[in-house]
Every structure is written in C-alpha cells, then in structure tokens.
C-alpha positions as CSV (number, residue, x, y, z in Angstrom):
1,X,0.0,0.0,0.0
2,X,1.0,3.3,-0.8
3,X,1.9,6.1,2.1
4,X,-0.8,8.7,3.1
5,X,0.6,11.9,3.3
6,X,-1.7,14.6,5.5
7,X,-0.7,18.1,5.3
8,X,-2.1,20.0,8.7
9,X,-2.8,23.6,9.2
10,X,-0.2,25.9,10.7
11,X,-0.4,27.3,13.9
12,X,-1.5,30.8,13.8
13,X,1.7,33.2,13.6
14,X,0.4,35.7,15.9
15,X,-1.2,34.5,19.7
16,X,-3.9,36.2,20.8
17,X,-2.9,39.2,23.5
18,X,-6.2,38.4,25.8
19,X,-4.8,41.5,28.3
20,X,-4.0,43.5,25.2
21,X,-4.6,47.7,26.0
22,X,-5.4,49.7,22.9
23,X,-3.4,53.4,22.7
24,X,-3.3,55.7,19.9
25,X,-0.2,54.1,18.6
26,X,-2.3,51.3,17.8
27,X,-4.9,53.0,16.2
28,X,-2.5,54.9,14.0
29,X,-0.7,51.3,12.8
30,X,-4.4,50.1,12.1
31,X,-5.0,53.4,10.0
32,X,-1.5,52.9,8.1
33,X,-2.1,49.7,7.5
34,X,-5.6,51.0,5.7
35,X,-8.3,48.7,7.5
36,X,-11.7,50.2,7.5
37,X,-13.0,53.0,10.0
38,X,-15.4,49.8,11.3
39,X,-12.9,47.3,11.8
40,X,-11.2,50.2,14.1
41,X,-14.1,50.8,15.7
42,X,-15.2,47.5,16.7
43,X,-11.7,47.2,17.7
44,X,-12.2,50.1,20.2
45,X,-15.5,48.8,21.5
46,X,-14.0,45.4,22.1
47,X,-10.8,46.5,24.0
48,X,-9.8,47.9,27.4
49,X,-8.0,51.3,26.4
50,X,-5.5,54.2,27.7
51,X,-5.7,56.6,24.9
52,X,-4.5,60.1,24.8
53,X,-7.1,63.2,23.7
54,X,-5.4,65.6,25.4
55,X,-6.0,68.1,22.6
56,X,-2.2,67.2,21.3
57,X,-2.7,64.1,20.9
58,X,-6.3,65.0,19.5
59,X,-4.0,67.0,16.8
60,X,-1.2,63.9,16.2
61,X,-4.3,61.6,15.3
62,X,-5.7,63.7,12.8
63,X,-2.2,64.5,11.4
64,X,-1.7,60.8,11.1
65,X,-5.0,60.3,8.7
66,X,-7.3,59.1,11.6
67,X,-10.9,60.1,10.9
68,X,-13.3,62.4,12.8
69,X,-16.0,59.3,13.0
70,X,-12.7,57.0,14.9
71,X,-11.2,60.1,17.2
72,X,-14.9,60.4,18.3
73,X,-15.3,56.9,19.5
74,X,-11.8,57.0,21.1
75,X,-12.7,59.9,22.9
76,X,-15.7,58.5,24.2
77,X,-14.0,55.4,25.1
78,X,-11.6,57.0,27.3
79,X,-14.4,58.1,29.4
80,X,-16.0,54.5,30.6
C-alpha cells in the first residue's frame, strides 16, 4: 500500500494578547495599515484602552490620517 501523506494547518503566527490595552499608537498602525473605520471601531469597542485626547494628541491623530468618525469613539471610550 502506498503512504498517506496529510498536510495540517499551521499554527496561527500571531497568539492572541487576551490583556492587550489599545493606545493611539495602535490605532495609528491600524490606519496605516488601511483597515476600514469599522474594523477600528469595533476594535475600540472590544478592548480595554489608555488613549490620549489631550488636545495634542487630539492633533497627532488627525495628522496621522485618523478620521473624525474614529477620534470620536476613542474619545468617548476613554471616558468609561
């Protein structure tokens, strides 16, 4: 009889960071890296944060591309 070859899946390449704290550094990688104002925003919802709106860091968001719709929700988040 011939061999039986079986190819498995590979392990996911990145774990999951259960304790992971969303910061504006984050949200400026997700904007550079071009995913859609709703996958940020259900990111936001989903995660315990520590972002900055100070109004210079306000300013440093917008200067990085982030929208008015994602800055919002950040803001609002930072107040539960």
């Amino acid at each position: 009889m011939g061999q039986v070859w079986s190819k498995e899946a590979p392990a996911a390449s990145v774990p999951a960071a259960p304790s992971e704290v969303l910061t504006n550094e984050d949200i400026i990688r997700m904007v550079e890296a071009k995913l859609g104002d709703s996958v940020i925003l259900a990111k936001i919802q989903g995660s315990t944060v520590e972002f900055n709106t100070s109004i210079d860091g306000l300013i440093v968001l917008k200067q990085a591309g982030v929208s008015d719709a994602v800055i919002q929700a950040m803001t609002e988040a930072g107040s539960r």
